[in-house]
N, C-alpha and C positions, 0 to 999 in steps of 0.2 A: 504493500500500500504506500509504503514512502516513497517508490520509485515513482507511480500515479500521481503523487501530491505535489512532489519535484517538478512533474515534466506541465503539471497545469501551473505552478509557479513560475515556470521561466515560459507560459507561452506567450504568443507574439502575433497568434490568428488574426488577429480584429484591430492591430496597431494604425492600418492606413485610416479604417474605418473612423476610429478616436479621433486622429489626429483630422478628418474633417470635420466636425462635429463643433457647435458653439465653443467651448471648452477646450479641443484641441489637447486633448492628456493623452497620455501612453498606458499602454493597460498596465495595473496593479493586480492578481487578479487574488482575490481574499477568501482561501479555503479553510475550511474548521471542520476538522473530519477525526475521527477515532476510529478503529475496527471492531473495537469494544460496544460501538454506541447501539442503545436500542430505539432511541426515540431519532428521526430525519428529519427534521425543519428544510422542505422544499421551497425556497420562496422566488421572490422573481430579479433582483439583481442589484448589486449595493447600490444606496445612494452616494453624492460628493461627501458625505461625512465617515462614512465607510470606508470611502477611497480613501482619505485623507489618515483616517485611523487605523483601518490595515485589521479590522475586528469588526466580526458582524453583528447588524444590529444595537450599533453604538448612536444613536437617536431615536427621536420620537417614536417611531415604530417599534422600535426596541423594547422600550418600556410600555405600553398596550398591549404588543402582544407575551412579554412576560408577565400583564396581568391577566390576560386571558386562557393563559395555562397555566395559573397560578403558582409559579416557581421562581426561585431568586435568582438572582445575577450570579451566582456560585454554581449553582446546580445547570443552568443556563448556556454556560462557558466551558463545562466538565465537558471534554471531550471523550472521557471512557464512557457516560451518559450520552449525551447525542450529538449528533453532525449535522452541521447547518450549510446547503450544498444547493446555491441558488440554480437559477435556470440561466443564468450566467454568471461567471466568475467576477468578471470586473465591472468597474462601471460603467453606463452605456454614454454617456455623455446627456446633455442638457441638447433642448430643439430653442430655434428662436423664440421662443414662449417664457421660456426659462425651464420647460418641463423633464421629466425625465424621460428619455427614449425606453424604449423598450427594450429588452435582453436578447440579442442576436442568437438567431437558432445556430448560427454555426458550433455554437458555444455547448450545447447541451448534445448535439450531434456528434460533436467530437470527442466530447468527456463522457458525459452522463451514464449510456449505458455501460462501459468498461469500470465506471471508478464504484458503481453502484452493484454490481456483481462482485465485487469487493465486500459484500457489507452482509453478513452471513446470522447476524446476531440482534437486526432492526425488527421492532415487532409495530410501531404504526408508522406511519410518513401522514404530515400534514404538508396538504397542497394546499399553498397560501397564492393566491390571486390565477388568473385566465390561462396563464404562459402554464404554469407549475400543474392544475387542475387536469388541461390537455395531453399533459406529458404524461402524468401519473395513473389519471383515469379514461383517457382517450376521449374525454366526453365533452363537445364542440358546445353543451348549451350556454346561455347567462349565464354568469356567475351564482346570482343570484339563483335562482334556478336549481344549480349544485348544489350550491350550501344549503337550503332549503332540504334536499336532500341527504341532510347528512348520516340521518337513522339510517339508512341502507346502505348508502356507499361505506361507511365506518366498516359496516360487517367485512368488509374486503382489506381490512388493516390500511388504509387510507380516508383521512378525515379532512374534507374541503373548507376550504376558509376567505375569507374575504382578504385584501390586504390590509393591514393594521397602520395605513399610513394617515396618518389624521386630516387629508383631505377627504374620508370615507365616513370621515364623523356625521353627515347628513344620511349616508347611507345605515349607520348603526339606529339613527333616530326614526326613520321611515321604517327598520326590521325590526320592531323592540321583540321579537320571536330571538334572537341572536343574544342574548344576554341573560333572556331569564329560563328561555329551551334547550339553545343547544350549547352556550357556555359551561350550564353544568355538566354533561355529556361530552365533553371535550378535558374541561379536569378529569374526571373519571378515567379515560381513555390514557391522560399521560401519567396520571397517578397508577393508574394497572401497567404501563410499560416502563416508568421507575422505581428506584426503590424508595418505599416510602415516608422513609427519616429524614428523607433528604426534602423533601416537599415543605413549601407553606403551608401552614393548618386552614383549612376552612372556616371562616369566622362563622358561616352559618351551621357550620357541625359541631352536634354536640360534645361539651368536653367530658 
């Protein structure tokens, strides 16, 4: 596995690509992987703070979605617990909007299935937003749509999710089903695939 983590650490696929892009960077590209791990955080591709930090999920998203699997920043970051292994390694650059591009398929075509046949010991993968969803579940609908779905796609050890990026804060407020249905059922799901000492307590569980 460290030969695999090396050759995505020095690649250089998507370098002309960067380099036209608002932002003009060179690929970083920020892998967090364990062989040990059993929980996979699929998500869909750093932001500039990411890049910048060289660690995933070091902003806003970061902390939302470690409240939505209720686990700290220790347990989070344990890579013999889990691998965080987006749908692309680096970041895609900024459009003239100021937005984020989206995560280049060549990225996930080239890595994803070899470094993930690697991983022998993963008992759920959360597919976090559209990129990650189709790659995992092959399933072309709305997001929403999926995630809504979660009761049954779950049973297949992959649990669908929104992205946690807090411009989807209108989206959490138009699905309040998302916080009080399938939040809980989403703890459950990474509390049964870590160990449990290691977890935040649930404040609404009794002590």
């Amino acid at each position: 596995m460290e030969d695999m983590a090396q050759a995505i650490r020095s690649c250089r696929l998507c370098a002309e690509r960067f380099a036209q892009t608002a932002t003009a960077h060179a690929p970083r590209p920020v892998l967090w992987d364990g062989a040990r791990a059993r929980l996979l955080i699929a998500g869909q591709a750093p932001g500039m703070r990411v890049h910048l930090s060289g660690q995933p999920f070091t902003d806003p998203s970061g902390d939302r979605l470690r409240d939505w699997l209720g686990i700290r920043p220790e347990v989070f970051y344990d890579r013999s617990r889990i691998a965080i292994l987006p749908m692309a390694f680096c970041f895609p650059g900024l459009d003239v909007r100021g937005a984020d591009l989206p995560p280049p398929p060549l990225c996930a075509r080239t890595w994803r299935a070899p470094l993930l046949a690697q991983h022998r010991k993963l008992r759920l993968v959360l597919a976090i937003g559209a990129p990650a969803i189709r790659w995992h579940l092959q399933d072309r609908r709305p997001v929403t749509e999926v995630v809504a779905d979660w009761r049954r796609l779950s049973q297949q050890g992959i649990f669908p999710l929104p992205h946690p990026s807090w411009r989807n804060t209108g989206w959490l407020k138009r699905n309040p089903w998302f916080a009080t249905d399938l939040l809980p059922d989403l703890r459950a799901a990474v509390r049964a695939a870590l160990t449990p000492d290691v977890l935040t307590p649930d404040p609404e569980s009794p002590q």
